[in-house]
C-alpha positions as CSV (number, residue, x, y, z in Angstrom):
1,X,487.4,88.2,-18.1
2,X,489.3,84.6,-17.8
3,X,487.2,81.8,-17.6
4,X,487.8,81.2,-13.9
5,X,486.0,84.3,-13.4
6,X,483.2,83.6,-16.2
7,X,482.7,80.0,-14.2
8,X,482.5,81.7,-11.0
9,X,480.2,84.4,-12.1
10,X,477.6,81.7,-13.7
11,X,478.0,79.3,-10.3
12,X,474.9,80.2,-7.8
13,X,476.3,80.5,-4.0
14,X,472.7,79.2,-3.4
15,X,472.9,75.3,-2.6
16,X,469.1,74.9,-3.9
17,X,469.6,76.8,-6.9
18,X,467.9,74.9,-9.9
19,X,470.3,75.3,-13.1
20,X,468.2,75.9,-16.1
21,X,469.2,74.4,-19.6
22,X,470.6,77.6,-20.4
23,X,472.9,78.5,-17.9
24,X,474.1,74.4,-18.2
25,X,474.9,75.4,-21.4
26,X,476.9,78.4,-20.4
27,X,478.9,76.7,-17.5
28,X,479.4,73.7,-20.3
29,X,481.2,75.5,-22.8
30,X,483.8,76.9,-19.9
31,X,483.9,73.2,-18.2
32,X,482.6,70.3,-19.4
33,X,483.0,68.1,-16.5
34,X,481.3,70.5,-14.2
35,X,478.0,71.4,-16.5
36,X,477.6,67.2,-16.1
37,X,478.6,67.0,-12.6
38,X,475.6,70.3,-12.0
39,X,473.2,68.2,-14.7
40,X,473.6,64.7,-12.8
41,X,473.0,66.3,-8.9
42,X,470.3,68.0,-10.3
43,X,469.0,64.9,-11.8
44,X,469.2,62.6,-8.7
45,X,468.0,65.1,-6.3
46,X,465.0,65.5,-8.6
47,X,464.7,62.1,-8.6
48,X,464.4,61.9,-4.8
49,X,462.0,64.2,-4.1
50,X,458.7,62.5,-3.1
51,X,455.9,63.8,-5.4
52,X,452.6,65.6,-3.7
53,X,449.8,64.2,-5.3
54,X,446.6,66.5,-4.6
55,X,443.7,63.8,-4.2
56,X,441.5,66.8,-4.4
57,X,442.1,67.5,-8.3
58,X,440.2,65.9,-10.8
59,X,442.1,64.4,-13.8
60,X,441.1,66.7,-16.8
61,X,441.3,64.0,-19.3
62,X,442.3,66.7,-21.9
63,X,445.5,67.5,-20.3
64,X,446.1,64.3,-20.0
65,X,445.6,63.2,-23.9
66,X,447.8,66.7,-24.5
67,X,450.5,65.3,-22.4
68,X,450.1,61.8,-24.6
69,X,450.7,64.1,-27.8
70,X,453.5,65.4,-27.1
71,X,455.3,62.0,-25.6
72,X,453.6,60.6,-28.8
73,X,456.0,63.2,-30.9
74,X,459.0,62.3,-28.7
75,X,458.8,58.7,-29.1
76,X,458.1,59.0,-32.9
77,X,461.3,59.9,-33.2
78,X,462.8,57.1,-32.6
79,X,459.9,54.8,-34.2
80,X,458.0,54.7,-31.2
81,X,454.8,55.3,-30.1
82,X,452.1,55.0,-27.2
83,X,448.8,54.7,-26.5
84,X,446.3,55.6,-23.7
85,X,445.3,52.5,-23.0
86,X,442.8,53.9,-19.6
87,X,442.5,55.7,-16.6
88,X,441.9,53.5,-13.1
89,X,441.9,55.8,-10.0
90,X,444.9,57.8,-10.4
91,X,446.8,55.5,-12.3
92,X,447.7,56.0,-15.9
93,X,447.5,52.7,-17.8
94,X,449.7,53.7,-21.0
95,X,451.0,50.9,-23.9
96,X,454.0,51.7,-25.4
97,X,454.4,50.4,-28.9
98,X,456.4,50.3,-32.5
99,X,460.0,50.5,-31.7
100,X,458.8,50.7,-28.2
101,X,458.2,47.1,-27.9
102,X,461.1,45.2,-26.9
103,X,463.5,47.9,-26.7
104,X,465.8,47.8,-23.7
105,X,465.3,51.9,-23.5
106,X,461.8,51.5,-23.2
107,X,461.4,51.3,-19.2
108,X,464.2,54.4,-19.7
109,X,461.9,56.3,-21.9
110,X,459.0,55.4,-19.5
111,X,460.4,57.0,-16.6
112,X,462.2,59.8,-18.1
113,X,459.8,60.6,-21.2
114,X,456.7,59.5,-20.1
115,X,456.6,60.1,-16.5
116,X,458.1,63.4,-16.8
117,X,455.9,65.1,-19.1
118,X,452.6,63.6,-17.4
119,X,454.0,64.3,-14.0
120,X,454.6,67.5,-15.2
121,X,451.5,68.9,-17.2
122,X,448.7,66.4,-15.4
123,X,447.9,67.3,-11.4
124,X,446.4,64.4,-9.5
125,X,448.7,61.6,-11.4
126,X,449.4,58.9,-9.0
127,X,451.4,56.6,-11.3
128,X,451.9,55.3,-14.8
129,X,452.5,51.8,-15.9
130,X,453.0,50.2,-18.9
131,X,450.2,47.4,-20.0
132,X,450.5,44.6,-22.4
């Protein structure tokens, strides 16, 4: 099978289909330029989609130190770190710190670590902020 056909086989017909990791991989080692171009309209169409927050839900404060964790192993990485700093409403006060502080990636990691993963794992999260 040529890789025209390989390509074409791994490309959804579906316009909302949501490529996973895997199958980026897959359509990357064929074409490069078209696993980004898949990755990046994925990426800003995610980015546009206006999150439902369910006032209803409760915060459970132990997903929400879970989700902290994990960014906490993330950011370590790099020498960075963060902190809970408190809750207020539905708004997650957070302090980034070590390598954290003063980095220009930091607002970066913010949005695409931090908010991500809380987003993610924590229902009822309005917003999260970084506090000095």
């Amino acid at each position: 099978m040529s890789n025209i056909d390989l390509l074409h086989k791994l490309l959804s017909d579906d316009p909302h289909h949501i490529y996973t990791d895997e199958e980026l991989d897959a359509i990357e080692e064929i074409d490069v330029s078209m696993a980004l171009r898949l990755a990046r309209a994925q990426h800003f169409a995610n980015a546009n989609v206006e999150r439902v927050i369910d006032e209803s839900v409760d915060i459970d404060l132990d997903l929400l130190n879970q989700a902290i964790d994990e960014v906490k192993k993330i950011l370590s990485s790099d020498g960075g770190d963060i902190e809970l700093v408190n809750l207020t409403e539905r708004t997650v006060n957070v302090r980034m710190k070590g390598a954290c502080v003063g980095c220009p990636n930091a607002p970066l990691d913010l949005k695409n670590v931090v908010e991500k993963i809380i987003f993610d794992q924590v229902p009822g999260v309005r917003a999260i902020q970084n506090v000095f």
